[in-house]
N, C-alpha and C positions, 0 to 999 in steps of 0.2 A: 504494500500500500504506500504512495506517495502523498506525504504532506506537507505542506508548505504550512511555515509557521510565518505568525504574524508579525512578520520584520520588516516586511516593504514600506524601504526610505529612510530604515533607521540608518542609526550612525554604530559601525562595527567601530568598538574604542580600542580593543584588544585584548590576549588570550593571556593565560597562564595554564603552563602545563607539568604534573607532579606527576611521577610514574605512567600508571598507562589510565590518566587523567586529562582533559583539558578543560578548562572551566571561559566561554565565551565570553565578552561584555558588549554589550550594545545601549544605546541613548535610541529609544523611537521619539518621533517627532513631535508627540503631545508631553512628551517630557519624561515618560515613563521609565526606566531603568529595568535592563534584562538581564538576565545569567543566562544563558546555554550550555550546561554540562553533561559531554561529553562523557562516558564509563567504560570502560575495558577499551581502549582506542589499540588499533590493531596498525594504522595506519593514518596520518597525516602531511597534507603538502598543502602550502599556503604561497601564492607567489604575490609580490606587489602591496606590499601592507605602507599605508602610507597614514598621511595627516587627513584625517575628510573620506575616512571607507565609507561608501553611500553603499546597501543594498539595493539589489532590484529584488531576487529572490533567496528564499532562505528554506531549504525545503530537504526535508531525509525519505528517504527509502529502504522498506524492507518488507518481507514476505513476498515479495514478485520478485521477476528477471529487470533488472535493469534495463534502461532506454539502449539502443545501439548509439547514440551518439554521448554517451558517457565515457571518460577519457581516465580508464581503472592504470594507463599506463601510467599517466603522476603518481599516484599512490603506489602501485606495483611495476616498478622500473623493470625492462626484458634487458636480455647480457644482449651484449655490443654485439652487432652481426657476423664477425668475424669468429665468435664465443662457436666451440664446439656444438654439434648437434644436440648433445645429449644436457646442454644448459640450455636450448630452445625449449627441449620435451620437457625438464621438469618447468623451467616457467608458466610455461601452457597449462600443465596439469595446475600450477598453483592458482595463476589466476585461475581458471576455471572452478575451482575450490571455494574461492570468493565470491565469486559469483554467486555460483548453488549457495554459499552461507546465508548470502543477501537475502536470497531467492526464499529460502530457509525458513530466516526470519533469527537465524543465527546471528548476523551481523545488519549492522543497519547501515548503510550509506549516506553520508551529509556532504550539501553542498551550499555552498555561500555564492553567488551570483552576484557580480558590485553591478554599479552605476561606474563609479567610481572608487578604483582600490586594490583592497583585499578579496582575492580569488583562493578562496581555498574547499578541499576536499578532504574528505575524512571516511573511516570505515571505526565503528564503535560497537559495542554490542547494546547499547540503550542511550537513549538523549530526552535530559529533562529538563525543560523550559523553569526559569520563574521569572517572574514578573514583580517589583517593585514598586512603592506608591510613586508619583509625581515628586520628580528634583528641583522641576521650576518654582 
């Protein structure tokens, strides 16, 4: 099941990450204050974290197959094509593994979609929103 959480426009402020933890922060635009935590993170890649991360979408996935234009190769890097046969075939089988997790309902998939920014991807086994009163 794919859901998008209600982050469209906030402000990504930044993460902190402890073990196999990452705890999000976010400003939405009524003023409100978010956590996004992140449990059992299997895999992270974030490119481009700057001053002003604007979301467009903020949304995880698990229990299905993933979309085909999901890009699992950030998060699960394949060996250099020069790399022996036999690091293709296990690559393959691992991604593949992730997949089925996703699929599963083992692992969850997260993605952060900017405006502007912070682009990042994540594989976790649960994600729990909270929501804080008004900062303004």
């Amino acid at each position: 099941m794919r859901d998008e959480l209600p982050l469209h426009d906030a402000t990504f402020d930044g993460l902190v990450t402890q073990g196999n933890a990452c705890t999000l922060y976010f400003s939405k635009t009524d003023g409100q204050g978010c956590e996004v935590e992140l449990s059992g993170v299997d895999a992270l890649q974030m490119d481009d974290f700057r001053e002003g991360n604007i979301v467009v979408v903020f949304a995880t996935t698990t229990g299905e197959l993933i979309g085909g234009t999901v890009d699992l190769e950030r998060l699960y890097p394949s060996p250099h094509p020069s790399a022996a046969n036999d690091y293709h075939e296990k690559y393959e089988a691992h991604r593949s593994g992730k997949v089925q997790a996703i699929a599963s309902g083992d692992l969850t998939f997260v993605e952060l979609v900017p405006a502007i920014g912070a682009d990042l991807l994540a594989t976790c086994e649960r994600v729990e929103i909270r929501l804080h009163r008004n900062v303004r």
